[in-house]
Backbone as CSV, one residue per row, in Angstrom:
resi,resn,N_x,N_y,N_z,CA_x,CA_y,CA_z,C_x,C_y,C_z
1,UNK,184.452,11.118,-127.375,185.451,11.880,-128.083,184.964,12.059,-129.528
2,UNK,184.955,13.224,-129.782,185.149,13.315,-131.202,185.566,12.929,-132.519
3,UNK,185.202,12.656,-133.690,186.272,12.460,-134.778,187.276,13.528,-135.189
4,UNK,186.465,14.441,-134.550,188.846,15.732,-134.756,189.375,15.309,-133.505
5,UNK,188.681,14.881,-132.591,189.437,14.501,-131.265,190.254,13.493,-131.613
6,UNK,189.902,12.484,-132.263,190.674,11.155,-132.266,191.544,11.257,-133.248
7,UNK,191.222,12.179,-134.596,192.364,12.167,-135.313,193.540,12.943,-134.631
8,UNK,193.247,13.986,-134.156,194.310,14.490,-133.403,194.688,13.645,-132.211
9,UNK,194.052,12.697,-132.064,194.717,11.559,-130.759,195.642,10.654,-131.351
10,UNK,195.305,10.595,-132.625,196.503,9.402,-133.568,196.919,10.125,-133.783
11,UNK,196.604,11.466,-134.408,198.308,12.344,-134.915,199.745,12.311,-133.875
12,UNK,198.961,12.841,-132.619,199.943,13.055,-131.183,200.653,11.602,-131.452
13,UNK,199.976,10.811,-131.253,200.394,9.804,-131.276,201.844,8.812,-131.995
14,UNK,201.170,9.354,-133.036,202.151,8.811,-134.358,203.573,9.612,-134.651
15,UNK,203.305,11.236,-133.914,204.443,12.120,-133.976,205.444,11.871,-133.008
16,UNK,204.712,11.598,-131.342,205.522,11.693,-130.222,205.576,10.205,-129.739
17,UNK,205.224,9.071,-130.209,205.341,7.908,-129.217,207.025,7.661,-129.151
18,UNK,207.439,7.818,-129.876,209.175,7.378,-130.479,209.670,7.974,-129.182
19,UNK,209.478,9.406,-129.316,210.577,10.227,-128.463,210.001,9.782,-126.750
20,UNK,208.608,9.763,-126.713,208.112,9.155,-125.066,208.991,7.649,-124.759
21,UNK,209.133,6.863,-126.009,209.160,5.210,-125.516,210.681,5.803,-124.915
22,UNK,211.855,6.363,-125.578,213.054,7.241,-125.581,213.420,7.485,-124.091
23,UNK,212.580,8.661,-124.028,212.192,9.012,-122.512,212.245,7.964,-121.255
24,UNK,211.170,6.526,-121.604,210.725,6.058,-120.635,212.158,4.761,-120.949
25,UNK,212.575,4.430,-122.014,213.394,3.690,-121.254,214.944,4.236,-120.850
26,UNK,215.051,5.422,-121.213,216.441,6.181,-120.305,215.733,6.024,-119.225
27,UNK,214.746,6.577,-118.767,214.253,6.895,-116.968,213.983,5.756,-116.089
28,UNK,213.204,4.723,-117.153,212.952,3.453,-116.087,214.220,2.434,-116.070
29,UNK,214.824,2.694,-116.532,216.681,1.881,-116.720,216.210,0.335,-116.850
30,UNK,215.039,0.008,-117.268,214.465,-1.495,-117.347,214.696,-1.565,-118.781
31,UNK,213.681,-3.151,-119.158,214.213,-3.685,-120.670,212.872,-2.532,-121.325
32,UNK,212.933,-2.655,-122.757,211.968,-1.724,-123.569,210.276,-2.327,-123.231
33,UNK,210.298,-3.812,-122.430,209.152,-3.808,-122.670,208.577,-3.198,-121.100
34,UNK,208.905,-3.090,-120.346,208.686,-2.006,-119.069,208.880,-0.765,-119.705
35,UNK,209.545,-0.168,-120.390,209.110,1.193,-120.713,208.330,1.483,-121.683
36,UNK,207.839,0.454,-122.847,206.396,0.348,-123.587,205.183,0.271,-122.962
37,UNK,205.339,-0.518,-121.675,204.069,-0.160,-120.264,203.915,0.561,-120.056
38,UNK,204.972,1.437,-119.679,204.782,2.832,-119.551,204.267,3.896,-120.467
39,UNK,204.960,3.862,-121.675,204.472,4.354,-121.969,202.664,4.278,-122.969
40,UNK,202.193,2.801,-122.731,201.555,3.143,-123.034,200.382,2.847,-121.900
41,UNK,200.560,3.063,-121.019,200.080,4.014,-119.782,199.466,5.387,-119.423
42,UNK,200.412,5.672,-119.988,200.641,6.685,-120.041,199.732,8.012,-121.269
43,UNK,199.727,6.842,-122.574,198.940,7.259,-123.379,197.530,6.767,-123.918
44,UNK,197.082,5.886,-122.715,196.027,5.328,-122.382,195.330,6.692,-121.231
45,UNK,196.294,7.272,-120.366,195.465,8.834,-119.289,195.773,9.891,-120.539
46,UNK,196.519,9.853,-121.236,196.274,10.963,-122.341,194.604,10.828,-123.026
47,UNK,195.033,9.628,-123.432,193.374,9.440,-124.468,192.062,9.912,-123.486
48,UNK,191.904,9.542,-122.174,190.924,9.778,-121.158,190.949,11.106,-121.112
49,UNK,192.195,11.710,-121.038,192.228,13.756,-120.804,192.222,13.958,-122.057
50,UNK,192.025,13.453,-123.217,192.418,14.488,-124.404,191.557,15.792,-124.521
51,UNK,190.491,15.720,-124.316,189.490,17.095,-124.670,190.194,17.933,-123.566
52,UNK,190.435,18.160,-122.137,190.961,18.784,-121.676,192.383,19.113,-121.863
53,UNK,193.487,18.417,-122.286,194.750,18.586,-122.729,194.893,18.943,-124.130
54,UNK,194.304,18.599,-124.654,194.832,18.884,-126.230,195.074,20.432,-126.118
55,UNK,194.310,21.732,-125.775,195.037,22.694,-126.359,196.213,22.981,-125.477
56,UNK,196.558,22.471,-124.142,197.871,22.652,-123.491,198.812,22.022,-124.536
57,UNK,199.972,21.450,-123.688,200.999,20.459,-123.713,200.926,18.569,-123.372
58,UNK,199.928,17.999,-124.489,199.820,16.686,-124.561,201.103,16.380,-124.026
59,UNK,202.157,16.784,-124.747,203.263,15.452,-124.584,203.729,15.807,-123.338
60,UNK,203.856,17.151,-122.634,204.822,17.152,-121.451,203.595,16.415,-120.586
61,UNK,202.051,16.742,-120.765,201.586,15.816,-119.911,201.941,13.945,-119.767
62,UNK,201.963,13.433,-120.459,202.775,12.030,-121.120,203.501,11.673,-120.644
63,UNK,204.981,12.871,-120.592,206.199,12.882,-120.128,206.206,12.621,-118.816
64,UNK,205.403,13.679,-118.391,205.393,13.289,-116.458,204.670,12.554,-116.433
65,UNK,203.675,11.374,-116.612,203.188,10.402,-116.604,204.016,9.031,-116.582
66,UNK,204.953,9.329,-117.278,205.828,8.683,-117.739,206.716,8.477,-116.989
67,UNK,207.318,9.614,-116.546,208.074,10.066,-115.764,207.786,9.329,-114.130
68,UNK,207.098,10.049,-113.880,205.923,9.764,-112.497,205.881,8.057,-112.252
69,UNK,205.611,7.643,-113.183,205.253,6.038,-113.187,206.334,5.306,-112.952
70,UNK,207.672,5.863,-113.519,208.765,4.905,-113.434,209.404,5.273,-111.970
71,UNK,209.213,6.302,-111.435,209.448,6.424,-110.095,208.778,5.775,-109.525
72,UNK,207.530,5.623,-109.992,206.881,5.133,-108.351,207.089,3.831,-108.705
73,UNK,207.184,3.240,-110.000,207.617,1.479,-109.621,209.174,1.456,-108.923
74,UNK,210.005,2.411,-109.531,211.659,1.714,-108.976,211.197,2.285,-107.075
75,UNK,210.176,2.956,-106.742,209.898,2.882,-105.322,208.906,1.692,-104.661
76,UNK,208.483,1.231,-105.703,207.946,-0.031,-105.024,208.070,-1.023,-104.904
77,UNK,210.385,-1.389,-105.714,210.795,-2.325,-106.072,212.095,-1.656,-105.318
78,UNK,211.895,-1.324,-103.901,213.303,-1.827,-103.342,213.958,-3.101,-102.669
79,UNK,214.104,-3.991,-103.100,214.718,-4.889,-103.633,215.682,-5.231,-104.657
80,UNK,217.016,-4.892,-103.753,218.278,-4.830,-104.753,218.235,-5.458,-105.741
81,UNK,218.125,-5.410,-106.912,218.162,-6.310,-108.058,219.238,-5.871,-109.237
82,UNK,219.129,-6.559,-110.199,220.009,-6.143,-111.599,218.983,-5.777,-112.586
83,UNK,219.336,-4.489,-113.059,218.497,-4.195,-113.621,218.858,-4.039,-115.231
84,UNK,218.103,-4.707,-116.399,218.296,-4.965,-117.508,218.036,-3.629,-117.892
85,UNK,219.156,-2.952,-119.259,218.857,-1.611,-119.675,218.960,-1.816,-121.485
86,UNK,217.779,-2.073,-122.395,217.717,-2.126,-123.400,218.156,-0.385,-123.886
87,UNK,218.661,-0.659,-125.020,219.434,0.213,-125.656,218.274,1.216,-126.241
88,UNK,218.196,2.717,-126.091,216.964,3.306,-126.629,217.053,3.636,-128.253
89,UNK,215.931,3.517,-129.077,216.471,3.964,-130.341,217.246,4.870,-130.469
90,UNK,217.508,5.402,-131.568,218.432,6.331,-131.676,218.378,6.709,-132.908
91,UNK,219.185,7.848,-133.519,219.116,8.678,-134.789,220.341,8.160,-134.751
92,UNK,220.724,7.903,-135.811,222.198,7.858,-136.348,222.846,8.951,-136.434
93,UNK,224.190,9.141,-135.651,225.073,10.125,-135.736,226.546,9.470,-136.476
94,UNK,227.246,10.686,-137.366,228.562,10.293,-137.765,229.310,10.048,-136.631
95,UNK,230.210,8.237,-136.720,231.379,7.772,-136.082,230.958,8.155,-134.520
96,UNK,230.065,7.376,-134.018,229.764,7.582,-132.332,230.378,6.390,-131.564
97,UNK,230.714,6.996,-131.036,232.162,6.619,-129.384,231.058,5.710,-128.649
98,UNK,230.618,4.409,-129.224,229.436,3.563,-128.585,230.155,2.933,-127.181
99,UNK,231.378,2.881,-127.154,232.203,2.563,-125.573,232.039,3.609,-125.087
100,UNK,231.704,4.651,-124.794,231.638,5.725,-123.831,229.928,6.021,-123.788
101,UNK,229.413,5.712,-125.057,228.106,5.689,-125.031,227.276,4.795,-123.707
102,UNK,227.899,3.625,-124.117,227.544,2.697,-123.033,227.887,2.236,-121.818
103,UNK,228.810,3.068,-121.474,229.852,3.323,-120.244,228.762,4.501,-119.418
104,UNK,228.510,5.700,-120.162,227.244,6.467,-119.511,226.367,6.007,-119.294
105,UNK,225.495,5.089,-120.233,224.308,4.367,-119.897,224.426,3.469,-118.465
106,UNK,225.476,2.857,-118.461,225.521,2.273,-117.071,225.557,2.896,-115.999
107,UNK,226.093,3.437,-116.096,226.441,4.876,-114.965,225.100,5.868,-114.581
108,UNK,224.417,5.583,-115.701,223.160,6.349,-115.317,222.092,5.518,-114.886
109,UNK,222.239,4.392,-115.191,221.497,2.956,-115.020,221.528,3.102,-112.967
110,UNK,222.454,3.541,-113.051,223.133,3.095,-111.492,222.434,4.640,-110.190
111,UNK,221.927,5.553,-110.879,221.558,6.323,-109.963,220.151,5.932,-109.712
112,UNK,219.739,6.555,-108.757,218.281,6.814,-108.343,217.278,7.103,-108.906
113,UNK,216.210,6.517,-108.602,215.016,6.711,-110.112,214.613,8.293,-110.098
114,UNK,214.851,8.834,-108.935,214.611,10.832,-109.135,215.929,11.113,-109.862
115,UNK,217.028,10.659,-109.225,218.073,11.433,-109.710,218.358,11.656,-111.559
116,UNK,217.977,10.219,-111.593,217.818,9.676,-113.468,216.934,10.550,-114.437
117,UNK,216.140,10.894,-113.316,215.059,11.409,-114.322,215.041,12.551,-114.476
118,UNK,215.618,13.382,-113.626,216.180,14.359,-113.655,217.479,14.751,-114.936
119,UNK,218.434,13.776,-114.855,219.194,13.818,-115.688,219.025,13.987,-117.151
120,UNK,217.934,12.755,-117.464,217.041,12.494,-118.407,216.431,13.726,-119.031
121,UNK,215.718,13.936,-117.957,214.695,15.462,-118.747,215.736,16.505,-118.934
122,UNK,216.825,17.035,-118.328,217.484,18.071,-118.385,218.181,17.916,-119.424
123,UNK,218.900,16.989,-119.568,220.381,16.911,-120.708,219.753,15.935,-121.970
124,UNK,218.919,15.432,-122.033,218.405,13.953,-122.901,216.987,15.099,-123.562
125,UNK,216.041,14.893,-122.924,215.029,15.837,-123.312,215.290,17.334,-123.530
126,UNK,216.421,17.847,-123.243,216.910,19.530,-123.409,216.056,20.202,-122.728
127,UNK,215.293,19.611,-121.679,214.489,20.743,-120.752,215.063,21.827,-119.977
128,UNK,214.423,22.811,-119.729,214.871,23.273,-118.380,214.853,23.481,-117.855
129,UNK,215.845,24.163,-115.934,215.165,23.552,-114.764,214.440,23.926,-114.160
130,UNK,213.229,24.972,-114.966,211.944,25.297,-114.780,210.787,24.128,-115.090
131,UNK,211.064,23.687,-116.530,210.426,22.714,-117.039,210.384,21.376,-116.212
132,UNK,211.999,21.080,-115.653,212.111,19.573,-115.235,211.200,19.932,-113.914
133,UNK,211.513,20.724,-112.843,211.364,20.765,-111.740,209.305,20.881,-112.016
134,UNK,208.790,21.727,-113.043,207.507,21.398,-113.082,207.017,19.757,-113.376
135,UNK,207.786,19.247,-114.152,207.085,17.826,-114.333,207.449,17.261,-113.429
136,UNK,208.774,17.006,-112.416,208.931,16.114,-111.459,207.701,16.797,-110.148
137,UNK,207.487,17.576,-110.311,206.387,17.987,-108.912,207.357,18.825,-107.747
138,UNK,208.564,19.062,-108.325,209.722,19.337,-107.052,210.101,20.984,-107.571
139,UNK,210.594,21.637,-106.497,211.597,22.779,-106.948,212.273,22.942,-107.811
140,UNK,213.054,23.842,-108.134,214.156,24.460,-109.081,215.371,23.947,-108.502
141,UNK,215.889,24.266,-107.032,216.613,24.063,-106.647,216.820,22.328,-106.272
142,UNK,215.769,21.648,-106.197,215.887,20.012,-106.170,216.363,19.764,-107.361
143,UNK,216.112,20.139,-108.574,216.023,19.892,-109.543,217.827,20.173,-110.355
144,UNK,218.347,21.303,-109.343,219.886,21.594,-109.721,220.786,21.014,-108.695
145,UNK,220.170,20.398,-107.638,220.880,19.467,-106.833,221.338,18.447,-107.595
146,UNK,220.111,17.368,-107.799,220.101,16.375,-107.844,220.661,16.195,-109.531
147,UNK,220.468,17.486,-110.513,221.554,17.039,-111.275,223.028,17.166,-110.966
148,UNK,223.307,18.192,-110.372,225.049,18.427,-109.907,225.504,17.009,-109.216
149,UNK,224.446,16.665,-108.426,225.098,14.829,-107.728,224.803,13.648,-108.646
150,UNK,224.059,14.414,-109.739,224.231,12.996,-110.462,225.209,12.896,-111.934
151,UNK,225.416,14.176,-112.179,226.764,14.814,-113.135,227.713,14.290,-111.958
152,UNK,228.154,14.560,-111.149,229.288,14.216,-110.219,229.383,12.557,-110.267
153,UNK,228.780,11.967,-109.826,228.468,10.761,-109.690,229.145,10.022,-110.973
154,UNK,228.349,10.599,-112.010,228.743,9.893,-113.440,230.380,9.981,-113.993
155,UNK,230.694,11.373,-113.516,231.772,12.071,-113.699,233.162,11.403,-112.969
156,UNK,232.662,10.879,-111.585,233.609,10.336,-110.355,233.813,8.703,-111.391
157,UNK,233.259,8.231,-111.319,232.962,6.709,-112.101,233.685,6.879,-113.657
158,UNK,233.235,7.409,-114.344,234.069,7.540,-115.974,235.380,7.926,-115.172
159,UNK,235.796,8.895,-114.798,237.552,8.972,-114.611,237.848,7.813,-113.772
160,UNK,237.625,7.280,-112.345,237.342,5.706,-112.298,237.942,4.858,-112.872
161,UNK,237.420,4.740,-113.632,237.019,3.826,-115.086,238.074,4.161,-116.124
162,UNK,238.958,5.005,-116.203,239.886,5.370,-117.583,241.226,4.839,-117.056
163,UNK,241.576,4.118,-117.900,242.851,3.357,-117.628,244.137,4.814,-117.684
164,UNK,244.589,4.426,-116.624,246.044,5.188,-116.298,247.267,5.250,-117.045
């Protein structure tokens, strides 16, 4: 690799790791240090592709790396378990409703590692369901399923959940 290669490998780096670690621990619903594996996994096959990726989309490559990885572990860990969900950074917003904040997080904690990630990239990452359905490897229409059942899902559970 180059020395413009590598500075532009720490730039990527230093701009997008925040919003990837973000990413990977909404999607892998584990503690931050399973989604710091990930992601830096993830930006360990970036550094190997950089001469070929750099003039695309580094980070959406990342993303589905990212993405990709936490599926295939919550598929190689079926074995009902409890799964620890560290809180992802965050930007400070004025007066945030952190009981409903964390009432969703569970609720999203609780779907399927496709369905999550789906959720994730669409409404969390602001993708769309051109974008999601390219990084998950799936259709358009998988991609508006599996959010409508997992909006439903979340949706059935919060009213549920609201005292009468």
């Amino acid at each position: 690799m180059t020395d413009e290669d590598e500075a532009a490998f720490d730039e990527f780096v230093a701009a997008r790791s925040t919003a990837l670690l973000r990413t990977a621990i909404l999607v892998c619903g584990a503690s931050a240090h399973d989604a710091e594996d990930l992601v830096q996994g993830a930006l360990e096959k970036v550094y190997r592709h950089w001469s070929r990726i750099r003039a695309d989309n580094p980070e959406a490559y990342a993303r589905k790396v990212v993405v990709n990885s936490a599926i295939t572990r919550s598929r190689r860990r079926r074995v009902i378990q409890e799964i620890t969900f560290a809180a992802p950074p965050d930007t400070p917003v004025d007066a945030p409703d952190l009981g409903l904040r964390e009432a969703m997080l569970t609720e999203l904690r609780k779907l399927p590692a496709r369905m999550r990630a789906v959720l994730v990239l669409r409404y969390w990452e602001d993708q769309s369901e051109a974008e999601t359905a390219a990084q998950l490897g799936c259709s358009v229409g998988t991609v508006k399923s599996q959010a409508a059942r997992g909006l439903a899902r979340i949706r059935e559970a919060m009213v549920e959940g609201v005292p009468a």
